[in-house]
Structure formats: structure tokens, C-alpha cells
C-alpha positions as a printed Julia matrix, in Angstrom:
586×3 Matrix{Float64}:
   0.0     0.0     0.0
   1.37    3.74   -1.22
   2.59    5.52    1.79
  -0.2     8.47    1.88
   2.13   11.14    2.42
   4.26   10.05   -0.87
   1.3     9.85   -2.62
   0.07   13.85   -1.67
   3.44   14.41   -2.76
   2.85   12.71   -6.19
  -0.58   14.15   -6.74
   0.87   17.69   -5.95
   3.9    17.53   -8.74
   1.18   15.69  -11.56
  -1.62   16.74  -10.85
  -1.75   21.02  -11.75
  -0.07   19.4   -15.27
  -3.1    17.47  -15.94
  -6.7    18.77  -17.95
  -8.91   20.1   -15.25
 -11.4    17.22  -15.94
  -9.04   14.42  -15.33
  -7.41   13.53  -11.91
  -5.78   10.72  -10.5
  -8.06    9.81   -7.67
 -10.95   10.09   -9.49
  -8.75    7.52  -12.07
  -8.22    5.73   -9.14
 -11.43    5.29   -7.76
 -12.69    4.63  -11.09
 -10.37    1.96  -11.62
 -11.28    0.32   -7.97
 -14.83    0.34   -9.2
 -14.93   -1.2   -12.71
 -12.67   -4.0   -10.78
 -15.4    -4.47   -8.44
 -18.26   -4.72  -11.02
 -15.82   -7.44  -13.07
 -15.78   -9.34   -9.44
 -19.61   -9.29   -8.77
 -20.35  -10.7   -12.62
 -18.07  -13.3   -11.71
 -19.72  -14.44   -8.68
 -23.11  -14.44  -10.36
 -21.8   -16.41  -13.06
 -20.52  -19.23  -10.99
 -23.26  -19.09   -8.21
 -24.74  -22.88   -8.54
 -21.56  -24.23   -9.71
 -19.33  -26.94   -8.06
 -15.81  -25.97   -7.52
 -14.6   -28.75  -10.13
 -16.69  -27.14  -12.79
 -15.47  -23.76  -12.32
 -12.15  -25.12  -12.55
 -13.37  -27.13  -16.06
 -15.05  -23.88  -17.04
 -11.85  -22.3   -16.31
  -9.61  -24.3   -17.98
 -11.67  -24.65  -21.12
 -12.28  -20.81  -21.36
  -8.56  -20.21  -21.12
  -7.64  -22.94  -23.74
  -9.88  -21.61  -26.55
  -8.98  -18.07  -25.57
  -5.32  -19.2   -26.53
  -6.23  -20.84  -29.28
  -8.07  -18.03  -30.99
  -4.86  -15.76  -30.15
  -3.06  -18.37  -31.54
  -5.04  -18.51  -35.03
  -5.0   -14.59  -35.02
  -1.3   -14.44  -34.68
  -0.37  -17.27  -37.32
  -3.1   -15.64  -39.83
  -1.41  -12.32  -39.28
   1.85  -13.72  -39.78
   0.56  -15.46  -42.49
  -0.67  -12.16  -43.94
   2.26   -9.65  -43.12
   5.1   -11.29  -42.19
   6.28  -13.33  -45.08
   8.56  -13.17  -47.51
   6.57  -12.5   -50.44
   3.43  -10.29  -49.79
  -0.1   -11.43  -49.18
  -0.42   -9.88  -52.62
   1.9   -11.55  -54.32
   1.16  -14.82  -52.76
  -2.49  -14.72  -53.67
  -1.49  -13.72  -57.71
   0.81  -16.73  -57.42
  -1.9   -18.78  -56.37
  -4.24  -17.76  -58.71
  -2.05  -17.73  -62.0
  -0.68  -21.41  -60.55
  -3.91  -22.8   -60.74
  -5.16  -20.9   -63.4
  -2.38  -22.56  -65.52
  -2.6   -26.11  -64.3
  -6.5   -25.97  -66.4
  -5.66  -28.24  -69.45
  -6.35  -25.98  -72.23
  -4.48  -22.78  -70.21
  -1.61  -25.34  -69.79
  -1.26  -26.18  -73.16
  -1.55  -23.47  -75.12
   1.32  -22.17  -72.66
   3.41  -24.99  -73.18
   3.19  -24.35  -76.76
   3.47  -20.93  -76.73
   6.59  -20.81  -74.51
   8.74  -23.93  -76.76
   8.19  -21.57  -79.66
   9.7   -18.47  -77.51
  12.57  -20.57  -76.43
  13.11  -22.29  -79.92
  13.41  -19.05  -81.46
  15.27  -17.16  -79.12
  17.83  -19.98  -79.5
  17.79  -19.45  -83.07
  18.48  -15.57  -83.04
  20.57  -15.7   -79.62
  23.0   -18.73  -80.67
  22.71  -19.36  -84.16
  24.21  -22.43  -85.42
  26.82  -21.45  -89.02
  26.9   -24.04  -91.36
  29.56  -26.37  -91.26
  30.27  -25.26  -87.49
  30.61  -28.41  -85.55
  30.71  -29.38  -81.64
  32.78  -31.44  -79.45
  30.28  -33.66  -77.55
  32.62  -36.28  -76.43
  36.8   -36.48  -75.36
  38.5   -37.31  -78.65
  39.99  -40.81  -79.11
  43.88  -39.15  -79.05
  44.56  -36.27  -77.98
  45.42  -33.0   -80.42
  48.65  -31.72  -81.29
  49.39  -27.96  -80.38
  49.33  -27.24  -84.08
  45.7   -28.69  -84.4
  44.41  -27.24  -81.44
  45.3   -23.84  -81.8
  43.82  -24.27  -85.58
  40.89  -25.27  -83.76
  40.52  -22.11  -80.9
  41.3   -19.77  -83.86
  37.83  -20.9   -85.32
  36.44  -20.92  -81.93
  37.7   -16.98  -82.01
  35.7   -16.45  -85.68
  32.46  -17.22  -83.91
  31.56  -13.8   -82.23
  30.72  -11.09  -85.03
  30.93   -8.45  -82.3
  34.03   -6.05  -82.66
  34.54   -4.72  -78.94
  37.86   -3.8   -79.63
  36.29   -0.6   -81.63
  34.23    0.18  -78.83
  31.06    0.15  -79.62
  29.67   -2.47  -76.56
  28.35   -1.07  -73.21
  30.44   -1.73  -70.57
  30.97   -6.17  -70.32
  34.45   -5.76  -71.65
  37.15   -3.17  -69.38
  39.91   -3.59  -71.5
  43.08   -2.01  -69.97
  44.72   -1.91  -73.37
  47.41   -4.41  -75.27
  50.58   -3.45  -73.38
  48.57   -4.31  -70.19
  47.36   -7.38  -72.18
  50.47   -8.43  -73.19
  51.94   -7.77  -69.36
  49.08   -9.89  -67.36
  49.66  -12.64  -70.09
  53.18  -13.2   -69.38
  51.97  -12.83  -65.39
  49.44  -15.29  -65.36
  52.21  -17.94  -67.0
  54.23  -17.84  -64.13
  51.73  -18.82  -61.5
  49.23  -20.95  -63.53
  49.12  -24.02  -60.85
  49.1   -21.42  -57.74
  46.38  -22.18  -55.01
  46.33  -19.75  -52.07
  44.53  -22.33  -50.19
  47.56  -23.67  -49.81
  49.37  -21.05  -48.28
  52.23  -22.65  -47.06
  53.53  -23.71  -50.84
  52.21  -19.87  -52.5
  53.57  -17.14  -49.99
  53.66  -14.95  -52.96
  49.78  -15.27  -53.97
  49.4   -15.0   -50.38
  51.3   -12.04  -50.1
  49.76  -10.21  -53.27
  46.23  -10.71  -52.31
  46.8    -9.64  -48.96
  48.54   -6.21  -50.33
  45.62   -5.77  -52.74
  43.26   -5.54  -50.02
  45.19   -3.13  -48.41
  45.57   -1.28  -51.18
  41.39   -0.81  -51.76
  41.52    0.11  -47.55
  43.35    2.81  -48.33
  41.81    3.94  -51.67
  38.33    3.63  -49.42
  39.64    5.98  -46.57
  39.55    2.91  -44.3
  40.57    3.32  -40.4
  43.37    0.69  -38.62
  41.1    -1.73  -38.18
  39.42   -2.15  -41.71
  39.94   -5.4   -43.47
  38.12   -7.58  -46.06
  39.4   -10.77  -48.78
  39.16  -11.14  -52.17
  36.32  -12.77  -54.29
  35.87  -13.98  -57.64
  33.4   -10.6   -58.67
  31.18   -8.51  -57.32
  28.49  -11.18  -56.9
  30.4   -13.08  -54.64
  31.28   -9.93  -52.95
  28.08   -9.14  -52.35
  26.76  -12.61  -51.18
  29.8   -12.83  -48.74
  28.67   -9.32  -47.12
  25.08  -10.4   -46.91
  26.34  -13.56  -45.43
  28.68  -12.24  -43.28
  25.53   -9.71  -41.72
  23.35  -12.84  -41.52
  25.47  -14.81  -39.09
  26.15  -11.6   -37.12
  22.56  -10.99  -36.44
  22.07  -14.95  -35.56
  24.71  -13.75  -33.19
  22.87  -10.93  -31.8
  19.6   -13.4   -31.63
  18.12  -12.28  -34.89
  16.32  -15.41  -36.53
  14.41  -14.03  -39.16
  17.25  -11.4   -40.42
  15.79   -8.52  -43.4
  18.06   -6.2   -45.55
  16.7    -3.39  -46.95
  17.62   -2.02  -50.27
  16.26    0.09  -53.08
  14.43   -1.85  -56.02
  17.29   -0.52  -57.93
  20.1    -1.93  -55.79
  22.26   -5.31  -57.93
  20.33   -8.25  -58.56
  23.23  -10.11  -56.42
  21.25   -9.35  -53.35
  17.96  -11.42  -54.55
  21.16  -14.17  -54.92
  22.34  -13.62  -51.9
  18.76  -13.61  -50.07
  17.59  -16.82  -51.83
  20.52  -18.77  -51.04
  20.74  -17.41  -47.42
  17.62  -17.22  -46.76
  16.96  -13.98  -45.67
  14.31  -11.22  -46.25
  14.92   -8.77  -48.9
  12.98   -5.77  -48.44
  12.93   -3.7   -51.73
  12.0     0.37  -51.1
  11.07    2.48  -54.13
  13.38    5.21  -55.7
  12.49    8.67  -56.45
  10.82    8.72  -59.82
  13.19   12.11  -60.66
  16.44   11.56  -59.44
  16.26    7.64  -58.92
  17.77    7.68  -55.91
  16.66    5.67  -53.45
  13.86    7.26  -51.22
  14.67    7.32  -47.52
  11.7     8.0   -45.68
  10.5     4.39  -47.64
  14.1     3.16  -46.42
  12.97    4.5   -42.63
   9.7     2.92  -43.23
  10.68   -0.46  -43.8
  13.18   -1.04  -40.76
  11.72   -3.88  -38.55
  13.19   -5.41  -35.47
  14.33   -8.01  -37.9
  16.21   -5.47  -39.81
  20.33   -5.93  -40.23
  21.41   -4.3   -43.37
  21.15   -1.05  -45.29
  22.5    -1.0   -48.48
  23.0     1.78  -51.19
  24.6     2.22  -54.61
  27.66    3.72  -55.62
  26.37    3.64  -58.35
  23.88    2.12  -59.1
  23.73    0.17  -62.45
  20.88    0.72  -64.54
  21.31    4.61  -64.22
  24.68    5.67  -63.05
  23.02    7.6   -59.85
  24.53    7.58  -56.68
  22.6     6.84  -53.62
  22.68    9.12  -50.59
  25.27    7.07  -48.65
  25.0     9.38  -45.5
  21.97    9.43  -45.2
  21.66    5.55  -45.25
  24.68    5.18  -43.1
  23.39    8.17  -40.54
  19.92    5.71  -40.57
  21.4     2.59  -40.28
  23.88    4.12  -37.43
  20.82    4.96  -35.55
  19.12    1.77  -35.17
  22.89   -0.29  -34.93
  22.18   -2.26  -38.19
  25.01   -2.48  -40.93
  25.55   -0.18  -43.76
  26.72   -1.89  -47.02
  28.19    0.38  -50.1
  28.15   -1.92  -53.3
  30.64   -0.13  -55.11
  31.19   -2.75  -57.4
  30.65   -0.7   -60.67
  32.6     2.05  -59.88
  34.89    0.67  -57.74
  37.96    1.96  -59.4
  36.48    5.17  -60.51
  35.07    6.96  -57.34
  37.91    6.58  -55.52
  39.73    9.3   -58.28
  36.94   11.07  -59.15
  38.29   13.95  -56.85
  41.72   13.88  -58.38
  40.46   13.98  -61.81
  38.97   16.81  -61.11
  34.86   15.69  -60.67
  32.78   16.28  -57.34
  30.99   13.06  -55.51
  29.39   13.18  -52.53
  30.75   11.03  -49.41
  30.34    7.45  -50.03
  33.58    5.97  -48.27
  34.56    4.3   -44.77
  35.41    8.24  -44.25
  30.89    8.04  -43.87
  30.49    7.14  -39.92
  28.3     4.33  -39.98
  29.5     2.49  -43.26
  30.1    -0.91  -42.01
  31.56   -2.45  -45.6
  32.07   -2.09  -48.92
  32.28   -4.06  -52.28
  34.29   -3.04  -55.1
  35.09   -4.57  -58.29
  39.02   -4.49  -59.29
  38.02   -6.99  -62.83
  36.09   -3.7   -64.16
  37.58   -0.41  -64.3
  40.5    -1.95  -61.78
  41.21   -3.52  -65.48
  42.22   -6.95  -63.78
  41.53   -9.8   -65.16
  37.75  -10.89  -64.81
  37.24  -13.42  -61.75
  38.15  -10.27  -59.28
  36.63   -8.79  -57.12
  37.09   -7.5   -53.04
  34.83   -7.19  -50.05
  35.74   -5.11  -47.01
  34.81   -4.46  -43.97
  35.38   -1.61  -41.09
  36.66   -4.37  -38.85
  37.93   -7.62  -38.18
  35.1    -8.63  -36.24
  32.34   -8.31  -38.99
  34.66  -10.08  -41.21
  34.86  -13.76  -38.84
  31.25  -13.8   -39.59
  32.4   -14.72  -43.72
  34.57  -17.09  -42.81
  33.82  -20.68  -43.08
  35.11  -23.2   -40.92
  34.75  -26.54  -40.1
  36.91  -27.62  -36.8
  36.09  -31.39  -36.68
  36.81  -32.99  -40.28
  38.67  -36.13  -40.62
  40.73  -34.41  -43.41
  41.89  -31.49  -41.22
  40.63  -28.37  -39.88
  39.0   -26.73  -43.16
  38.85  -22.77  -43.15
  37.84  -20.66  -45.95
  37.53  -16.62  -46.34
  35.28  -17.15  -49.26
  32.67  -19.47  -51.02
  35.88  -21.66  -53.05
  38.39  -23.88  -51.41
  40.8   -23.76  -53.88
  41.24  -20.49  -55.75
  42.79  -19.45  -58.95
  46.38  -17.86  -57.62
  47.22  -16.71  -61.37
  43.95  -14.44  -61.39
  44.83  -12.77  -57.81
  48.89  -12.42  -59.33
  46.83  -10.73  -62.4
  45.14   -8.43  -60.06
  48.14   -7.5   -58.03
  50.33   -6.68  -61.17
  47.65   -4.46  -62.81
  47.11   -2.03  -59.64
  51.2    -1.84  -59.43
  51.25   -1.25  -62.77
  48.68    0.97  -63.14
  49.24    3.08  -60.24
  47.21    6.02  -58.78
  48.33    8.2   -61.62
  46.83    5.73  -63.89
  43.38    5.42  -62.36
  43.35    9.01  -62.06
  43.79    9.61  -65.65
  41.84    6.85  -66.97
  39.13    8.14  -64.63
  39.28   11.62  -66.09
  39.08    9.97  -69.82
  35.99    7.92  -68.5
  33.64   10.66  -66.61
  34.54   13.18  -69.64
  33.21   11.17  -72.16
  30.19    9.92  -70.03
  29.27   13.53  -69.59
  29.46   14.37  -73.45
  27.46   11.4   -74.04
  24.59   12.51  -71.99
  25.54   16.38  -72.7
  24.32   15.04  -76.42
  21.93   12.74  -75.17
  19.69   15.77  -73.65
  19.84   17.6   -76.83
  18.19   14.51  -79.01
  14.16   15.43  -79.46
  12.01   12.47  -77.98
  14.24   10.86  -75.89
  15.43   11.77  -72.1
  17.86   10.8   -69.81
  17.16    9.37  -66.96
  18.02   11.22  -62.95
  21.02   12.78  -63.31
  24.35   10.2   -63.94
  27.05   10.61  -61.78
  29.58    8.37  -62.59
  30.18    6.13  -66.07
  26.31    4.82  -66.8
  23.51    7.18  -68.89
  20.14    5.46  -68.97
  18.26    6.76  -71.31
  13.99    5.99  -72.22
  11.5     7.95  -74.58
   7.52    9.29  -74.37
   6.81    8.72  -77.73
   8.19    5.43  -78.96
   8.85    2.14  -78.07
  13.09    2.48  -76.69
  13.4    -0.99  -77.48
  12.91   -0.87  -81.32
  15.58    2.01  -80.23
  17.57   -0.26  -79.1
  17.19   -2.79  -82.13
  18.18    0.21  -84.42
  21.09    1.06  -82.58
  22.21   -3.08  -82.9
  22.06   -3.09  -86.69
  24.62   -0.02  -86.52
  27.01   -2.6   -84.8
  26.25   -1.08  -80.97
  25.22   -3.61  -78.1
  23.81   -1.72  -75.39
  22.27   -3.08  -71.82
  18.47   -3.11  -71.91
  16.92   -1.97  -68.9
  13.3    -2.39  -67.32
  10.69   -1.06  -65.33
  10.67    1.43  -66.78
  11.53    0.56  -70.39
  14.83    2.09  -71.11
  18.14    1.36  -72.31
  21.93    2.47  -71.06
  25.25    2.39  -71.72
  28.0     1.89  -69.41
  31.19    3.93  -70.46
  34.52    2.15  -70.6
  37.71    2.75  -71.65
  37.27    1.81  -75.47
  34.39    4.03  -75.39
  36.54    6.63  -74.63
  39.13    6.14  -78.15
  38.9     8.94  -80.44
  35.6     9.88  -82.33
  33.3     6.58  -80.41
  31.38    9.03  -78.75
  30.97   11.54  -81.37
  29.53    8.44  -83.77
  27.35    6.88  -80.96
  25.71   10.75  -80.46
  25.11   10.79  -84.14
  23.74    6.9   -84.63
  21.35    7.66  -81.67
  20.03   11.02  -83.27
  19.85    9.34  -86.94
  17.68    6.35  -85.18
  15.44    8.36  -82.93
  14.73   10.72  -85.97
  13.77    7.54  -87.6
  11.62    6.22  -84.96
   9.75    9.63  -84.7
   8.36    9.2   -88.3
   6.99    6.12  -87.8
   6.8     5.36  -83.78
   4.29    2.62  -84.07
   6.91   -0.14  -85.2
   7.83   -2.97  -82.71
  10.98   -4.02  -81.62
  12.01   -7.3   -82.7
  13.97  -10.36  -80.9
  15.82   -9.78  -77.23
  14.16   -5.9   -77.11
  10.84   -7.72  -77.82
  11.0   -10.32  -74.78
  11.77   -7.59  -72.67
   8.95   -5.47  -73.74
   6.8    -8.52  -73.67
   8.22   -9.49  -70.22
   7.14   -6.12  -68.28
   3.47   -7.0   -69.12
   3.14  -10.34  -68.37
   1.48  -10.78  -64.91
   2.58  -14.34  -64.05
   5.92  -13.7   -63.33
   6.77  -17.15  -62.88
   6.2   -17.25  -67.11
   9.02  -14.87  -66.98
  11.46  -17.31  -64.87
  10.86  -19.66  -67.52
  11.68  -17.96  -70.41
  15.2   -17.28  -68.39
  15.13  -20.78  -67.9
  14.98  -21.45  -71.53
  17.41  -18.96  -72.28
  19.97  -20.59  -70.04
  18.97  -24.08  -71.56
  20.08  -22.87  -75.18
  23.32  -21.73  -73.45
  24.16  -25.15  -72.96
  22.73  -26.29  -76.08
  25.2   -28.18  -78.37
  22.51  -28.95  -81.27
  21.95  -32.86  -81.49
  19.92  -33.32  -84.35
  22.69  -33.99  -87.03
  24.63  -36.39  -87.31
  27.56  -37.91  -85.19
  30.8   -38.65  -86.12
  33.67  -39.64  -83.6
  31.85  -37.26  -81.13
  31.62  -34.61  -83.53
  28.38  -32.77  -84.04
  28.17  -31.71  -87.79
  26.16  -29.09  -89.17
């Protein structure tokens, strides 16, 4: 019982703060009576009854009360707190069973084999007299033969990179580099850095080439991180890495939030981990992401942030303080995937272009993935992850203490790795040097910015948020961008196709930037567009088509499959002539 002179003393400090209609004794008193009421139903309720029935009565009441808290919770979880929203769940259920009705199913089937035959037609077309290798030959080939046989293995692709006119997939460094990480990679061909004890010098090198991206990322003492095989694995070690950390901190159903732009390496990463990937829209104007959405969607699931720098389909940088200033509020991680422009926002400054903060120099950036096989100009199969500290990074690690083989440990996804692709890496940052990156970055963000300088300037198309770094996205209002982008393929240029919304983009490199590339590709695009104005009813035709067919198909799952397909003819070595020795001829 309150002491009643400590209670005066609490009524005296509250109460003058409280409305003139409410105060606490008359709470009080109101309280004491409602409790008295619930006490007198109760009596009346069980007067008559035997003391084992009121316990029965008791018992049974309190079982179905749990029960129906127990359906309420699992059908709210059910609705809210799933992967995939109730939405989505209830379209997947509806298209699944819509297309399991045999006519629907059919007509499907058919429908789809004639997609997939004929993209494997115009994707992979099969030259006459071209032939495939479908079993080991009976002897071996001589050198002589077999380098007769990868120079018509070379003749296949019609594409002529070398001139420049592809969209980003190829970072050359040029031939003298070329001719350098050739004679590299000879010397350490059989190298393994899981074995470290027979390849100190792989060791060695990719230990320095970490260091060297701490540094180039304004990282403090304690900041660490390994290499990877590309930015994919990158970015699945990170997410990995923040999934163990939260089982650590007693997180069991961990969510990353990211914006719907963010690298498709993050759906990877949260299928195969099994985590919840939480995708927040971008602004519509500048496409970065929006962060009152990102605020929105923390839970007390939530590890990760993530942001772009930049982003790929349009070259915008995401407000990295911002996301690191959230995500330093609620003590989740903050992930940078620098992977495109690893090796270009690091110089930007040098070269003379502003970026805002997007660095370990950010408080609250927890790690960082950056790409040294793009404009690093390693060799691809490169890639590193870091962290701010040592402790984030045990959670990538992989070990297993008790097998019979040894204790295995393992900084990354592979046991063995390639030791000739890490020498590569090593040789091309020491031989490159800051001075190099700097200049190479001043060559790429120049011509970027003419690109899109001419870009603007084309009537009825626009570009798309502002471009930062090397991409320019670019869409039109009054024709389809596809058939765009078929136009600009017959004039020898392979551009990335982009959706939702429909656009296309390229990603500067270094061959774009070779004398009078940029000038031509301003000039094709005008030429085409001024085309596609006169008559901006036509369709596009092949890949562009599936995309623009792909946007507006509802059953997404009809989408999957076409990938599927298209990953089937990948591997397709054309069976239906005839064998000889093992030899498919055509």
C-alpha cells in the first residue's frame, strides 16, 4: 500500500499538469470500481456451480482463448510477415492454378517452346559447317591442331569490342597491359592460395591488394576484407557475413533493406541465405533511393542497409549518408556496393569531378564491395569485399573444426582459388598506379558527360536522374526504346536493356573513350530516334521484344521460364545432325 504522504506528494507535482477534468483519484477510484463490477459478474456467473466445474469452465475458457490468439497471430503472420506479400502470394496462387487448367496449360506450353526455340535461333545461331565437341577425342590434339581449332572458336563472335562500340561487359586495360598480365598469369598458372604454405607470394599479393582498396576507401586501422571472384560473390559474402552476425545478436528471421534498384546479387544472396529482402522504391526524378520508404521499412528483424555507388541501370549515386546516418541509428550495418565504380570513385576527386561522401570516411558504413576486374582492369574473376573491422569479417569465414581431413577454413565461397587471377590483379594495380586510375578516370567521366551532354539535346528521348559516374540510362515518351535499341544493334552497338521502366543504357569504358566513339554513338542515336519519330508505331524485334513482352506479363513465374529457356540454349550443343567420332556436324 502507497505511503499516503508520498502519494500527496505525487498528486501535488502531476496533478496542476493534468486537464482540469481528469485527476488521478478520481482515475483511481474509477479503476477500484470497474474491478469491483468485473468481481460481482463473476460471482453471479458461478453461483450454482461446483468448484470442479469452475475449474473445467476455467480451464476450457482459457484454452480456446489461446487458441483463438493463436489462429490470429499465425493468420497475421501469415498475412504480413512473409517473404513474399499477401499480394503476391495470392497472384501466385491464382495464376498457378489458373495454368494447371488443361487448355491454359497447353496453349502455354506451346506458346513458350516456340519463344525458347526461337530465341535460341536468333541468340545462338548455329553457321553451317560449325561443328561441336560432344565427347573427349579418341587421341589427344597436337598444339598445331588445337590452336587451328581455338582460332575458329575466335571467328564465332561477329561483335568487334575492340572498336568500342559495346556497353560496358568488356574493361579492357589496353594491349601493353594485355600483353603484361599474359606473361603474369604464366608464371603462377598451378598457384592455389589455399595452400598457403607452398604460395607465400599469392598470399602475399592478395593480402597487399586488399590493403591497397583500404586505403583507396579511406579505411581506419582496423578495416579489413578478402578477395572474391566478382562482385556477386562480394556481395553474397557481405550479406552472409551480416546474416550470421545478427544470428549472433539473436536475430532469426534477419531482413536487408535495399532500393528496387540496388544489384540483382542481393535477390542471390537472399535466396541462397535465406533472408528477407525488403525492396524500397526510388524517387521517380532523381532515382535515388527514397529514404523516408528506407525509414519505413526497418523492422526489429532489420540488419542491413544498403546503397549504390552507383547504381547500375542509371549511373546515380545513392545518398550514402543518409543511409549510413539511418542505419547508425538503429545499430544495423551499412553496405556500399561499389562494385561498378569501384575503381572510378575513388579518383573522381583527383580527376577533377565532385561526388558526394560514399567511403569508410561516412560514420556508420560498415563495408564495402568493389570490383578491381572492371575499371581496376584486372583480369575478370576479381573482385574484393571489405569491412570496417575484423570482427564483422569472422562472420564470412567458413570453418569446419572437426573434419577427418583437417581443420578446413575458408575466407570465401571456393576452397581452392585461382592464384594466377589474384597475381593478375596485383600486377595491374602496381602497374597501373594512382596516376593511372586518375587519368583513366578523367578519360571515362569526360566522355560519359558528353554522351549525356548530347543525349539531352536529341528530341524524344530523355535521360534518366542525373548520372554521376560512367552509366547514362536513357527511355522515350513517344516510342517504343526498345525498337531504339534494335536500331542502334544493326549499326554494330550492343547496349544493356533496362526495365521497369523501359529504357536502355550504356555503361562507359575505356574503349568508349578512343577517339571519335562518342561523337559516332551521339550521331547513330540522333539518326535512329529521328527515324523512330516518323513512324513510332513499329515494334521491336527479338531480345528488345522479350523484354517489352516481359514487363506485361502478370505471371511472373512465365518470366522465370523464359530465363530458364534462355539458359537451356546456353548449354545447347545442337543434337539433331549427325555424329561422327563425337563430332556434331552441321
Amino acid at each position: 500500500m502507497l505511503d499516503k504522504t508520498l502519494w500527496e506528494q505525487f498528486l501535488d507535482v502531476v496533478e496542476p499538469h493534468l486537464p482540469e477534468y481528469l485527476h488521478w483519484n478520481e482515475i483511481c477510484w474509477t479503476f477500484v470500481f470497474y474491478l469491483a463490477e468485473a468481481r460481482r459478474h463473476i460471482h453471479r456467473w458461478c453461483r450454482g456451480m461446483e468448484a470442479w466445474e469452475i475449474v473445467v469452465n476455467t480451464v476450457t475458457y482459457c484454452f480456446f482463448v489461446w487458441l483463438a490468439l493463436e489462429i490470429l497471430r499465425w493468420v497475421i503472420g501469415w498475412a504480413f510477415f512473409r517473404e513474399k506479400s499477401l499480394i503476391e502470394r495470392v497472384k501466385k496462387g491464382f495464376f498457378r492454378t489458373l495454368r494447371r487448367m488443361p487448355f491454359i496449360k497447353d496453349k502455354i506450353a506451346n506458346e513458350m517452346n516456340k519463344t525458347v526455340e526461337e530465341m535460341g535461333k536468333t541468340v545462338f545461331p548455329v553457321k553451317p559447317g560449325e561443328t561441336f565437341h560432344t565427347r573427349l577425342p579418341a587421341k589427344g590434339m597436337k598444339e598445331k591442331d588445337l590452336m587451328k581449332e581455338i582460332e575458329n572458336y575466335t571467328k564465332l563472335g561477329e561483335v568487334k569490342w575492340e572498336e568500342g562500340r559495346v556497353s560496358g561487359a568488356i574493361y579492357c586495360g589496353g594491349k601493353e597491359l594485355t600483353e603484361v598480365l599474359t606473361k603474369v598469369y604464366s608464371k603462377f598458372t598451378w598457384a592455389n592460395p589455399l595452400h598457403v604454405d607452398i604460395f607465400p607470394d599469392v598470399r602475399k599479393m592478395e593480402a597487399e591488394v586488399v590493403q591497397m582498396c583500404v586505403n583507396m576507401y579511406h579505411g581506419g586501422k582496423d578495416a579489413c576484407g578478402t578477395m572474391t571472384s566478382g562482385g556477386t560473390e562480394s556481395i553474397l559474402m557481405a550479406c552472409k557475413a551480416y546474416r550470421d552476425w545478427a544470428v549472433d545478436r539473436g536475430i532469426t528471421h534477419p531482413e536487408i533493406v535495399a532500393p528496387i534498384s540496388i544489384h540483382a546479387a542481393f535477390d542471390k544472396a537472399a535466396h541462397y541465405f535465406n533472408i528477407k529482402l525488403v525492396h524500397v522504391p526510388v524517387d521517380e526524378k532523381t532515382r535515388k533511393v527514397n529514404i523516408k520508404a528506407m525509414r519505413r521499412a526497418i523492422t526489429k528483424n532489420t540488419i542491413l542497409l544498403c546503397g549504390s555507388a552507383p547504381q547500375f541501370p542509371h549511373g546515380v549515386m545513392d545518398p550514402i549518408e543518409e543511409i549510413a546516418k539511418l542505419a547508425k541509428k538503429y545499430n544495423l550495418g551499412c553496405h556500399v556496393d561499389a562494385c561498378l565504380g569501384g575503381f572510378l570513385i575513388p579518383f573522381m576527386k583527383k580527376a577533377g569531378f565532385s561526388l558526394p561522401p560514399f567511403d569508410f570516411s561516412v560514420d556508420g558504413v560498415t563495408s564495402i564491395s568493389c570490383d578491381t576486374h572492371k575499371y581496376g582492369f584486372s583480369p575478370k574473376g576479381s573482385s574484393v569485399i571489405l569491412y570496417s573491422n575484423k570482427h564483422l569479417r569472422h562472420f564470412q569465414y567458413f570453418v569446419a573444426p572437426d573434419w577427418q581431413g583437417g581443420i578446413y577454413a575458408c575466407p570465401s565461397i571456393p576452397g581452392s582459388r585461382p592464384g594466377a587471377i589474384i597475381a593478375a590483379t596485383w600486377a595491374t594495380m602496381i602497374y597501373y598506379g594512382e596516376s593511372g586510375y586518375v587519368e583513366s578516370t578523367r578519360k571515362i567521366i569526360s566522355t560519359r558527360k558528353k554522351i549525356e551532354d548530347g543525349l539531352r539535346k536529341i528530341k524524344g528521348i530523355f535521360v534518366l536522374g542525373k548520372p554521376e559516374v560512367s552509366v547514362v540510362a536513357f527511355a522515350s515518351h513517344d516510342f517504343d526504346v526498345y525498337h531504339l535499341g534494335d536500331a542502334l544493334t544493326k549499326k554494330g552497338w550492343h547496349l544493356n536493356t533496362l526495365q521497369f521502366p523501359s529504357s536502355i543504357h550504356i555503361c562507359v569504358t575505356a574503349l568508349n573513350t578512343q577517339p571519335g566513339v562518342a561523337d559516332q554513338f551521339i550521331k547513330d542515336v540522333r539518326e535512329c530516334t529521328a527515324a523512330l519519330l516518323k513512324d513510332p508505331a513499329a515494334k521491336s524485334s527479338g531480345m528488345s521484344a522479350i523484354y517489352g513482352m516481359s514487363q506485361s506479363i502478370p505471371d511472373r513465374s512465365i518470366v522465370n521460364e523464359i530465363a530458364w529457356g534462355f539458359l537451356d540454349c546456353m548449354y545447347n550443343v545442337n543434337h539433331e545432325p549427325a555424329h561422327e567420332n563425337g563430332v556434331v556436324k552441321h
